[in-house]
VOGU-3710 file (C-alpha; in Angstrom, 3 decimals, decimal comma):
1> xxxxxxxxxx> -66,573/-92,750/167,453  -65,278/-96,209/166,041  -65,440/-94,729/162,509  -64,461/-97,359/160,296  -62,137/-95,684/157,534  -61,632/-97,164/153,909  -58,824/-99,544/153,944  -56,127/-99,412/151,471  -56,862/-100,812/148,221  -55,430/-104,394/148,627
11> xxxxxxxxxx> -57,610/-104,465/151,649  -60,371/-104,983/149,527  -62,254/-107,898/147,413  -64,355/-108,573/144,713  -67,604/-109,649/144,641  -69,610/-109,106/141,979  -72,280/-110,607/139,622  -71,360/-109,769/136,052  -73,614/-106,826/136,017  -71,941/-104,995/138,964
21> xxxxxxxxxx> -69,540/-105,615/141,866  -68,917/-104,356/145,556  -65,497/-103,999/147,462  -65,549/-105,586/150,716  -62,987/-104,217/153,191  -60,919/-106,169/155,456  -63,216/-105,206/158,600  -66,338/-106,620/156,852  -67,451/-103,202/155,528  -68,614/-102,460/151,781
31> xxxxxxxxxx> -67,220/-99,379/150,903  -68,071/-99,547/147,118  -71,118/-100,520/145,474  -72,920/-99,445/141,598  -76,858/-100,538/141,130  -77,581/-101,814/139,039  -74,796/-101,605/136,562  -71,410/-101,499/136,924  -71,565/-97,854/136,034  -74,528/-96,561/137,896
41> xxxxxxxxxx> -74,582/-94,493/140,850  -72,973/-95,710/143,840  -75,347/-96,456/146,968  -72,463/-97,497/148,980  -69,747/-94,399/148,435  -67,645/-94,219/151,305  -64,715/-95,902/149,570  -64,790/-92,343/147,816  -65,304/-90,549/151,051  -66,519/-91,295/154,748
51> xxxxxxxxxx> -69,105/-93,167/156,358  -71,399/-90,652/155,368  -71,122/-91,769/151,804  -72,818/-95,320/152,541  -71,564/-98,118/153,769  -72,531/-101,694/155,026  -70,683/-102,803/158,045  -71,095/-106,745/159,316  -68,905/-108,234/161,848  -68,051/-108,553/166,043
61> xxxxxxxxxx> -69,795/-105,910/167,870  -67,321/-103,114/168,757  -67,125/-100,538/171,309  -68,203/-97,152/170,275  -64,433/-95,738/170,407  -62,406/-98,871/168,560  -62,508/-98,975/165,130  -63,601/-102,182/163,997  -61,806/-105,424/163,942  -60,019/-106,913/160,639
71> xxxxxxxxxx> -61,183/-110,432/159,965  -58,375/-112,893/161,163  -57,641/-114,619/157,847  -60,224/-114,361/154,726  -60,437/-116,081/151,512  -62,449/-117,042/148,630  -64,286/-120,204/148,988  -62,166/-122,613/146,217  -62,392/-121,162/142,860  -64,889/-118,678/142,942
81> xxxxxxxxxx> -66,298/-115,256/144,067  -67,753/-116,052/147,049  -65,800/-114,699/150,168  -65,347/-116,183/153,369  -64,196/-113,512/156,226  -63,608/-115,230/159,292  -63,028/-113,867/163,255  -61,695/-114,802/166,068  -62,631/-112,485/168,959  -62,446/-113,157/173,095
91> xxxxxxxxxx> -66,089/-114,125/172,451  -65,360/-116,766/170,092  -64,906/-117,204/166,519  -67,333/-116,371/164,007  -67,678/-116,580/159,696  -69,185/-114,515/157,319  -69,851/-115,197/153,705  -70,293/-112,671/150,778  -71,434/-113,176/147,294  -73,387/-111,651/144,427
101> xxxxxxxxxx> -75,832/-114,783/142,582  -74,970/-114,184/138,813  -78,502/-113,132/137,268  -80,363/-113,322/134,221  -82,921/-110,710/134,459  -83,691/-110,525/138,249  -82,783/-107,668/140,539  -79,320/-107,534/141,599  -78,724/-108,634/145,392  -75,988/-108,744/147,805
111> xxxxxxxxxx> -76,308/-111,834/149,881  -74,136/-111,698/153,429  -74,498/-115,142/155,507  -73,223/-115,248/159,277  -72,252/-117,977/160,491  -71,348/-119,059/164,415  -68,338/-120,994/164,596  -67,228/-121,492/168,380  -68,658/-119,410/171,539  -71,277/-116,969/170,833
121> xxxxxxxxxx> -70,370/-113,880/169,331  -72,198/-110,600/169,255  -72,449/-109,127/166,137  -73,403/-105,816/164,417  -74,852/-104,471/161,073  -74,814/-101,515/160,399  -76,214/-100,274/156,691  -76,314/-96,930/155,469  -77,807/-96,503/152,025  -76,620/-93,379/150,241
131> xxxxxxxxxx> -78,275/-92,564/146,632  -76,264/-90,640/143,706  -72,573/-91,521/144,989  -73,284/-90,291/148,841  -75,373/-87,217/148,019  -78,972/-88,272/148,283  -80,802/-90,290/152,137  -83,495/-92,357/151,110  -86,769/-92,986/152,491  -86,573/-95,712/154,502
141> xxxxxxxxxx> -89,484/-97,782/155,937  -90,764/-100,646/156,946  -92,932/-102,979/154,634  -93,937/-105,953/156,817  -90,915/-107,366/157,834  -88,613/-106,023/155,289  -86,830/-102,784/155,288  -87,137/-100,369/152,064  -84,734/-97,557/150,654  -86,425/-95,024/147,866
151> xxxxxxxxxx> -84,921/-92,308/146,117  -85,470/-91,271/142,925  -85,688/-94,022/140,515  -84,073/-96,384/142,386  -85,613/-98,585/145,699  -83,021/-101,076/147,869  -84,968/-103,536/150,112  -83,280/-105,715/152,571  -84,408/-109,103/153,948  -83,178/-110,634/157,011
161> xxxxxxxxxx> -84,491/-113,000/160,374  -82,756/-110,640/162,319  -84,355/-107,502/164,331  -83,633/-104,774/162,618  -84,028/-100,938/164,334  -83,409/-97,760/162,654  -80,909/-94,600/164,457  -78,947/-91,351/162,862  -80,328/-92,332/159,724  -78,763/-95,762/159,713
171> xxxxxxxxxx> -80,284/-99,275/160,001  -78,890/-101,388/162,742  -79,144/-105,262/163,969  -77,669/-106,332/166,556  -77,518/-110,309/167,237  -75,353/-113,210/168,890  -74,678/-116,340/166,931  -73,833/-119,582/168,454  -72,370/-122,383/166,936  -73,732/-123,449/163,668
181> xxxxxxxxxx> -76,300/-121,126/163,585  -77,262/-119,061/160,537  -78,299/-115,487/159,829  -78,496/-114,260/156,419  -79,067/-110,879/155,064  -79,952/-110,034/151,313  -80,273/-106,631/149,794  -81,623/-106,150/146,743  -82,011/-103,428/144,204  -84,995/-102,730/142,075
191> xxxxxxxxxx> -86,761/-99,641/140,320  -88,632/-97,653/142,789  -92,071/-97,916/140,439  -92,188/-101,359/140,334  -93,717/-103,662/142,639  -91,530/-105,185/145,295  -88,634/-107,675/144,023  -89,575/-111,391/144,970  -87,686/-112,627/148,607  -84,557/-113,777/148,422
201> xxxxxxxxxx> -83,488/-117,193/149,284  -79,927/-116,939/150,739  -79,110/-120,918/151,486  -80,332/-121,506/147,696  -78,460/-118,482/146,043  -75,382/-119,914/147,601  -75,136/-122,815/146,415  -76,032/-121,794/142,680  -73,123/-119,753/142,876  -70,908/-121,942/143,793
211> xxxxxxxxxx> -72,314/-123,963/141,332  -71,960/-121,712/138,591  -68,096/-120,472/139,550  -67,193/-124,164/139,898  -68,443/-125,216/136,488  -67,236/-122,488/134,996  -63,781/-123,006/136,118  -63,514/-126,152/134,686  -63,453/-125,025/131,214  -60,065/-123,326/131,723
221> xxxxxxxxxx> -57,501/-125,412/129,663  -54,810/-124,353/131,630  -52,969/-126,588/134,381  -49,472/-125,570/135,197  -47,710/-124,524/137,953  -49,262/-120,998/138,600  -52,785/-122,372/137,897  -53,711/-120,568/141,508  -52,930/-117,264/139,657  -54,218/-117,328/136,136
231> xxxxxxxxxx> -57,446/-118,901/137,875  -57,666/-116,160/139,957  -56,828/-113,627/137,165  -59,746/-114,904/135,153  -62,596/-114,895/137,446  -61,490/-111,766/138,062  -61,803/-110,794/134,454  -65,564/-112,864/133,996  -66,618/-110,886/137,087  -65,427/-107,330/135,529
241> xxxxxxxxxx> -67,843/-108,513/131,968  -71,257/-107,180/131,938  -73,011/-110,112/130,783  -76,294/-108,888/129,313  -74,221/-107,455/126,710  -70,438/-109,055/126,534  -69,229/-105,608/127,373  -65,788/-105,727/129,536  -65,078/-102,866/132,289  -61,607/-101,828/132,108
251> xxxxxxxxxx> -62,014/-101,788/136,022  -65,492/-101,561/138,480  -64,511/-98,513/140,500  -64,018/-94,862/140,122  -61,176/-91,917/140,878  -58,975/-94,696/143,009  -55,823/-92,478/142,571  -52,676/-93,392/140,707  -50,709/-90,477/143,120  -52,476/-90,910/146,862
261> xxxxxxxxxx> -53,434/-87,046/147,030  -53,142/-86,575/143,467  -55,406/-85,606/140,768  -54,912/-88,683/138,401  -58,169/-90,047/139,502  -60,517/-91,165/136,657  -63,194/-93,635/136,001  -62,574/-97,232/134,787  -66,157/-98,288/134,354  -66,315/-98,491/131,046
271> xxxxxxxxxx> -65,129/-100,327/127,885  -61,460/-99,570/126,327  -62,028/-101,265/122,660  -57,693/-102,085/124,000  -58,562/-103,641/127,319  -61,493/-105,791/126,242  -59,670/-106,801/123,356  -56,962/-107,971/125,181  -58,838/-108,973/127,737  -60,569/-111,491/125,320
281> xxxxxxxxxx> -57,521/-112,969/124,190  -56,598/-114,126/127,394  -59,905/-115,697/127,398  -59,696/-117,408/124,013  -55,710/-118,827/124,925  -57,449/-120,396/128,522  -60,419/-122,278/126,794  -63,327/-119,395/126,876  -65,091/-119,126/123,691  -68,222/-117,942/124,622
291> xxxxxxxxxx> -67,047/-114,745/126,442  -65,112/-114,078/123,028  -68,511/-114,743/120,680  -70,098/-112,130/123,160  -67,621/-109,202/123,554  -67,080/-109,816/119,204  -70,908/-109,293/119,431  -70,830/-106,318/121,552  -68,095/-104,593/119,284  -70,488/-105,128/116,192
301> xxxxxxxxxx> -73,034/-103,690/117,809  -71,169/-100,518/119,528  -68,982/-99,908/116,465  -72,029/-100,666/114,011  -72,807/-98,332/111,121  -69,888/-95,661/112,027  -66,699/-97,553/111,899  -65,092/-94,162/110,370  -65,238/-92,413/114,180  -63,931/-95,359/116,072
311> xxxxxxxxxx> -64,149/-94,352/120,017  -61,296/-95,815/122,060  -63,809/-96,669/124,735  -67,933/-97,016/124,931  -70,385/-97,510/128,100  -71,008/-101,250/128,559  -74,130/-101,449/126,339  -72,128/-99,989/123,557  -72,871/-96,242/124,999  -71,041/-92,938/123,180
321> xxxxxxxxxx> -71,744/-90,549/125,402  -69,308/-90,985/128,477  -69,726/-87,106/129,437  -67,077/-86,506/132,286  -68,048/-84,913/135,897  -66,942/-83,487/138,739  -68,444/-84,893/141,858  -67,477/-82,077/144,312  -69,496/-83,584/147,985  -67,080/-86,467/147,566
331> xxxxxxxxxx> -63,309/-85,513/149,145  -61,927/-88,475/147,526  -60,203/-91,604/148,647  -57,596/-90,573/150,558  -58,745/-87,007/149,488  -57,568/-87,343/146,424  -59,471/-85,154/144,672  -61,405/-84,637/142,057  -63,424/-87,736/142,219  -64,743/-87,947/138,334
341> xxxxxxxxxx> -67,446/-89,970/136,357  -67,504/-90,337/133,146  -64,765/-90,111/130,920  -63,677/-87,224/128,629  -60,876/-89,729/126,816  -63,820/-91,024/124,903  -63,642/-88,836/121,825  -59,472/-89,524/121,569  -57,688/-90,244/119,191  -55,472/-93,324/119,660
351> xxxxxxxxxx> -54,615/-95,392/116,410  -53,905/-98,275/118,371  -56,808/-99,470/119,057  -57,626/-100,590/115,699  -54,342/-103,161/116,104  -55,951/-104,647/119,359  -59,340/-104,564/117,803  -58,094/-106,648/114,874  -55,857/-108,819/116,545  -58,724/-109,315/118,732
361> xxxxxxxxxx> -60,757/-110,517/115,770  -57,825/-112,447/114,474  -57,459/-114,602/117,370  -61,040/-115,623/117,595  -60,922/-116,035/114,205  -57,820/-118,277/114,395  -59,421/-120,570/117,600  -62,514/-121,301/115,117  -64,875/-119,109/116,493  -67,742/-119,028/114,109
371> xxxxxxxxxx> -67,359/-117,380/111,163  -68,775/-113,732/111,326  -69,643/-112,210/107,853  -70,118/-108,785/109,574  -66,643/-109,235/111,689  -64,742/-109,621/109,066  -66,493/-106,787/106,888  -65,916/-104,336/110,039  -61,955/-105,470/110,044  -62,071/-104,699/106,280
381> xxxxxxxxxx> -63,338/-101,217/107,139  -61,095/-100,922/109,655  -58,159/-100,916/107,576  -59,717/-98,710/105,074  -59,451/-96,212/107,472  -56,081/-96,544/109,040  -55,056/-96,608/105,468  -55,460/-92,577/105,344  -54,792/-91,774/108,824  -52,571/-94,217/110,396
391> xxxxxxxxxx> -49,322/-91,441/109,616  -50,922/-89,218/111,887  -49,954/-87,918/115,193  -52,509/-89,237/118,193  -52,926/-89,429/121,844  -51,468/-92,892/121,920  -52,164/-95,734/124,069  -51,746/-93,761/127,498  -54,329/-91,065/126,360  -51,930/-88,715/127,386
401> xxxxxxxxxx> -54,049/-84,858/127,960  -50,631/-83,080/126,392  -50,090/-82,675/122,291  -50,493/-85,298/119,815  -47,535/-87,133/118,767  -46,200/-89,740/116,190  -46,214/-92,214/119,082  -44,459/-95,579/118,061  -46,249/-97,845/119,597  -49,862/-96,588/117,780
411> xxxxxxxxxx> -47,766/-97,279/114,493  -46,654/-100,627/115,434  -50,156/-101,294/116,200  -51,379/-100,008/112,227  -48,786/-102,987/111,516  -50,403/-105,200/113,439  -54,113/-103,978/111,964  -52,915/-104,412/108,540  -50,911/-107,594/108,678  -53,441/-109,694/110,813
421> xxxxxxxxxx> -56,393/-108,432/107,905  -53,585/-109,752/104,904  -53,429/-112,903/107,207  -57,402/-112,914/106,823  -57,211/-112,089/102,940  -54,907/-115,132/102,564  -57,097/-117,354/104,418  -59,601/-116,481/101,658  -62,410/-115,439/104,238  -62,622/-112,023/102,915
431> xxxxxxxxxx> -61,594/-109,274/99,588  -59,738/-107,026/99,275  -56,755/-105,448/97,684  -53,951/-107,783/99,134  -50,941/-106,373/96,795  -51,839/-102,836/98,003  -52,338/-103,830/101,794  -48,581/-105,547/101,577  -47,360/-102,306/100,232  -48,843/-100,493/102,981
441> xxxxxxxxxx> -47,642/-103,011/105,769  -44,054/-102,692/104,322  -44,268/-98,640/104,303  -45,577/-98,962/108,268  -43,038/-100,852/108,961  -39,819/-99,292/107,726  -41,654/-95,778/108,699  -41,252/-96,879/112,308  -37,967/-98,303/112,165  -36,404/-95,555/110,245
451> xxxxxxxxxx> -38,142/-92,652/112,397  -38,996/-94,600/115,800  -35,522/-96,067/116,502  -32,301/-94,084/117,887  -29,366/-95,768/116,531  -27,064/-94,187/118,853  -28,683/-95,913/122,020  -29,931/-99,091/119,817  -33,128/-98,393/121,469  -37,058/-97,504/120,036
461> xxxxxxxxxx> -38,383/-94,003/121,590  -41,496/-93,161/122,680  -42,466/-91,427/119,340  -40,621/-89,490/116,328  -37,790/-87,837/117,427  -37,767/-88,106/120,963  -35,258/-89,393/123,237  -37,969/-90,814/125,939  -38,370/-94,234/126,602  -41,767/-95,541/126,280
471> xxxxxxxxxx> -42,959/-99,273/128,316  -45,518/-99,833/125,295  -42,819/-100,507/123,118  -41,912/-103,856/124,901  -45,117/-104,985/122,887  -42,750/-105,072/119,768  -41,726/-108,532/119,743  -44,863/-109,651/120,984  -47,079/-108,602/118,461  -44,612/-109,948/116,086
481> xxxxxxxxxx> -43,423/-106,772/114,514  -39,693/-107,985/114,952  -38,516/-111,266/115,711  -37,274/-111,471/119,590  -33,844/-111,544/118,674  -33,629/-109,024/117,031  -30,571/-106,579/118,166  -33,088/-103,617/118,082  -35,822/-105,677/120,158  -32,177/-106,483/122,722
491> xxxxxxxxxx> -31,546/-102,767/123,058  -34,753/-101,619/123,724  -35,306/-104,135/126,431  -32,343/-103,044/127,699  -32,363/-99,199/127,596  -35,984/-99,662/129,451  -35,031/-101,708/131,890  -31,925/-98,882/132,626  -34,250/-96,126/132,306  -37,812/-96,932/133,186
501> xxxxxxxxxx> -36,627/-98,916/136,059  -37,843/-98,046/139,555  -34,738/-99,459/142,423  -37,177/-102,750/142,885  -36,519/-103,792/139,392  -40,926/-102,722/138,420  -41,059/-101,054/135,240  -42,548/-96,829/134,600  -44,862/-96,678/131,791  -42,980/-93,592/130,688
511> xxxxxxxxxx> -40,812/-90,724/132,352  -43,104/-88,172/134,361  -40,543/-86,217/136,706  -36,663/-84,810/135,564  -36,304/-83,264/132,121  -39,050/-85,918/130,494  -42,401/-84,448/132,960  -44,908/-82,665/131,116  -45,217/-85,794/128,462  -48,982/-86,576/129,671
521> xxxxxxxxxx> -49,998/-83,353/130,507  -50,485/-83,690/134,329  -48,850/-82,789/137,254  -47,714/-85,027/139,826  -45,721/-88,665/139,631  -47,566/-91,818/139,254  -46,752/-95,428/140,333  -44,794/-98,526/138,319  -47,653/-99,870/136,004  -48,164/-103,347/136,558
531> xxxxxxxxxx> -49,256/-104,352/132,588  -45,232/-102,837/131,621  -43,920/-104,912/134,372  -45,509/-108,321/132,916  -44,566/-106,961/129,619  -40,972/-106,910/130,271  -41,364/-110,513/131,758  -43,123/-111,694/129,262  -39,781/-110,471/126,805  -37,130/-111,501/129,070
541> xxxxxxxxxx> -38,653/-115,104/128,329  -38,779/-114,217/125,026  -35,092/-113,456/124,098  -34,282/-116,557/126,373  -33,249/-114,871/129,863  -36,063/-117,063/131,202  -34,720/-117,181/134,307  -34,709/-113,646/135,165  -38,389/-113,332/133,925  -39,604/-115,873/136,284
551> xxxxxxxxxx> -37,743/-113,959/139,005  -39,318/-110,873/137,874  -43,295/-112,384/137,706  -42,783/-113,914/140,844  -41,902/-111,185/142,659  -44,773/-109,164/140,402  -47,540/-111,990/142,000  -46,044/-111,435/144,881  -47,398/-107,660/145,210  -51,193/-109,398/144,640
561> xxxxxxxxxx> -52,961/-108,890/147,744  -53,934/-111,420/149,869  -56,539/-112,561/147,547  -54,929/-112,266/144,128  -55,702/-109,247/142,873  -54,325/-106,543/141,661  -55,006/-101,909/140,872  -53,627/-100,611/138,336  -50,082/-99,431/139,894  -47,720/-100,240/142,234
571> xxxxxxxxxx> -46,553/-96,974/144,493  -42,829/-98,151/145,142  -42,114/-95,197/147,806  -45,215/-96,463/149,951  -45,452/-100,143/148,949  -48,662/-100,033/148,227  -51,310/-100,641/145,360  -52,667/-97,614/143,846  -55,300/-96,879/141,126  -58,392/-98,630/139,927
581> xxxxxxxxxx> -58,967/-101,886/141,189  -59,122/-104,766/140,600  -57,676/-103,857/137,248  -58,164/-105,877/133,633  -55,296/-104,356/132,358  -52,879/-106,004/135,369  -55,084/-109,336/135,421  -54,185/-109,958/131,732  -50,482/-109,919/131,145  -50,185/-111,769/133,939
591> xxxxxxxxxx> -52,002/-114,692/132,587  -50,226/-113,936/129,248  -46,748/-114,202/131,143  -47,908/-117,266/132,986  -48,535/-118,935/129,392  -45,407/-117,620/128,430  -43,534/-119,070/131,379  -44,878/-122,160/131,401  -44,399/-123,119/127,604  -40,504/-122,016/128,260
601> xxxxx> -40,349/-124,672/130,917  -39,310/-122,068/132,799  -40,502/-122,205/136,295  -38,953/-123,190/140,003  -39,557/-127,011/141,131
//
């Protein structure tokens, strides 16, 4: 009965308040909402499953056997996260305007204004609050003229001048707005034992957030021609930081599938030590300091006292314990099942991460981010460690669930580790044996070019001794490990773009069907993977084919959805987007190859 289904995933967007965010479908409906942190339960779950999971509805009034309308054209309002969905129906046209305020320490809310534009248009909310990802109805009652939601620990209230009238377990308003009139709706979360959260002030809220996106916008130092983009990309990226603590989420949803039907479903909610590194060097190269200071804080604090057992990834207050589940009342998006939380990659091990991590400190380091004593002590240990262990096999940077291998790219990243902590011995901010370190950064090195390179296809392989290709080592001229030109560097550009190719010129992380499957442990294909595709931009300018790689990013932004953002994958055979989203790890390279691009000069007039 005019079920509204969950879109794909570029029909949604992003709003959020650097402690959580909510996807907003096309249609006005939130599918997908965390409170209070990005990796609490969902009250809104239907993104993951059916109306029955929670949702929030707001738009035209629709008959009880049409599914509801898609806005007419949406947007964000300038540069920021407030989103404008606008309508035009028989009735008349009508606006409505979604944001998150950014907080301090006050309860989380999500503020929807609707707006009359022409004619007078009937509208409908329609709110279902579901506790513990879908499983748990609330009490819900009236207190005075607000509406409450308790289960468990958590309470929801929502504020609005409209009636509001409760049916099947859902709260309802129905409403016409005429021309420049104004109905607002706030719902906010708080913890069910404490008294009830202070009202909201919609018009107010608004505007601060506006204020707050616009000013911080204007810090970004960069201004050339795909500005739009890398603008885009990094209020993406602020939005996806958990700002109590600097923590980064590697993405604010769940089990969005890489294979629609598939079981490569996992959850993003958490910090990689890779993707917030990375992450905050796109930051530091676009004039954003303070976000680097924070995360650098956040890694002190998560890594303190036990640099020896290194996680690849911790909960956004620096959390170990990431304990994976099952969530079997959910069918999955798309049923793609099993929806999971948590994350059982946690305990991993994946040497590169101690490259990003220090390359991470390196460039903060290197932009004159105040001098950390501890920092540069961690780094120290750091290297102690991969000084023992970096010859071993690991899971690598995919976190592949088959055997451990020698994988190349995790030894190019020990390189990286070791020469960027030399490069801090030299600059006399710390001890430490330099003579020996130089040793060990030669040994690294020919190790992977003697073992990691096939001289009969001039190519590097995915680790020792295999014939696969591998998109991760496109990072080899990058991190500096070989200069660009380098005939080795040529090859392997070459012998991935010939075999990690799909026909559309987007770039496999790695073979998973023919002869190679089996590599990562899983069954089923998986989509092109966005970061690889940048990547191989991103060297295509390098080795001075500039002109292909702008060909190639442009038609890479031109897979963004209508509001810039991009999942993790791109499914070539259905043309759609596919995994987590929005997605750090896509977001970043692409301001990387934008920087890239631009410095070249190369770019169309």
């Amino acid at each position: 009965m005019g079920m509204h289904v969950a879109g794909r995933i570029e029909d949604y967007a992003l709003i959020g308040d650097m402690q959580t965010a909510a996807l907003v479908c096309r249609d006005g409906t939130v599918d997908w909402l965390c409170l209070p942190r990005f990796d609490s339960h969902a009250v809104f779950a239907g993104l993951l499953g059916t109306e029955e999971h929670g949702f929030w509805r707001l738009g035209p009034a629709h008959g009880p056997d049409t599914p509801p309308p898609a806005a007419t054209r949406r947007s964000y309002r300038g540069d920021s996260l407030v989103l404008e969905s606008e309508w035009d129906t028989p009735r008349g046209t009508v606006r409505v305007t979604d944001f998150m305020p950014p907080r301090d320490n006050d309860a989380p809310q999500l503020v929807r204004i609707v707006e009359g534009v022409s004619g007078r248009v009937p509208m409908r909310s329609s709110l279902r609050m579901r506790f513990s990802y879908g499983r748990v109805v609330p009490w819900v009652h009236k207190v005075g003229n607000r509406t409450v939601a308790v289960a468990g620990p958590d309470s929801v209230w929502l504020d609005t001048e409209a009636e509001t009238y409760g049916k099947d377990l859902t709260t309802y308003s129905d409403f016409t707005v005429a021309p420049g009139e104004r109905i607002a709706f706030a719902l906010s979360w708080q913890p069910s034992h404490r008294q009830e959260p202070p009202h909201p002030e919609p018009e107010a809220a608004l505007a601060a957030t506006e204020d707050f996106w616009r000013e911080w916008v204007e810090h970004c130092t960069y201004h050339g021609p795909y500005r739009e983009a890398v603008v885009r990309s990094l209020i993406t990226l602020k939005a996806l930081t958990y700002a109590p603590t600097g923590g980064i989420v590697a993405a604010p949803t769940t089990s969005l599938p890489e294979d629609i039907g598939g079981s490569r479903n996992w959850d993003y909610r958490f910090t990689w030590l890779r993707d917030a590194a990375i992450t905050l060097s796109s930051l530091l190269r676009t004039g954003y300091r303070e976000e680097a200071r924070a995360w650098r804080e956040w890694l002190l604090r998560a890594v303190a006292g036990d640099p020896e057992n290194l996680q690849i990834m911790y909960g956004i207050a620096g959390e170990r314990e990431l304990g994976e589940a099952e969530l079997d009342w959910l069918p999955g998006y798309e049923n793609s099942a099993p929806v999971r939380v948590g994350n059982g990659a946690a305990h991993q091990l994946q040497l590169d991460v101690y490259g990003e991590v220090t390359e991470a400190l390196h460039l903060a380091h290197m932009t004159g981010l105040a001098r950390n004593d501890y920092a540069s002590l961690l780094q120290i240990k750091l290297i102690r460690y991969l000084e023992t262990h970096w010859n071993e096999p690991d899971e690598g940077i995919w976190e592949v669930r088959g055997p451990r291998r020698h994988f190349v790219h995790s030894k190019v990243m020990a390189w990286v580790a070791v020469d960027r902590t030399i490069k801090l011995l030299e600059s006399g901010d710390a001890d430490g044996p330099l003579d020996r370190w130089r040793d060990l950064r030669d040994e690294i090195h020919q190790d992977v070019c003697e073992k990691g390179y096939d001289r009969e296809r001039n190519t590097f392989t995915q680790s020792y001794g295999s014939k696969e290709l591998d998109a991760s080592l496109l990072l080899i001229p990058q991190v500096g490990f070989l200069p660009p030109d380098d005939k080795r560097v040529i090859g392997t550009i070459e012998a991935i773009q010939r075999e990690l190719s799909t026909p559309d010129g987007f770039i496999l992380r790695y073979p998973t069907s023919g002869d190679d499957a089996g590599v990562d442990g899983l069954e089923g294909d998986e989509g092109a993977f966005l970061a690889c595709s940048f990547w191989l931009a991103d060297d295509l300018a390098m080795i001075g084919r500039v002109d292909e790689a702008r060909k190639l990013f442009e038609r890479l932004l031109a897979l963004r959805n209508d509001l810039g953002l991009l999942a993790e994958e791109w499914d070539p055979r259905l043309k759609r987007q596919v995994g987590n989203f929005p997605q750090a790890f896509s977001h970043v390279p692409l301001i990387d190859t934008a920087l890239r691009l631009t410095a070249s000069g190369a770019y169309g007039g």
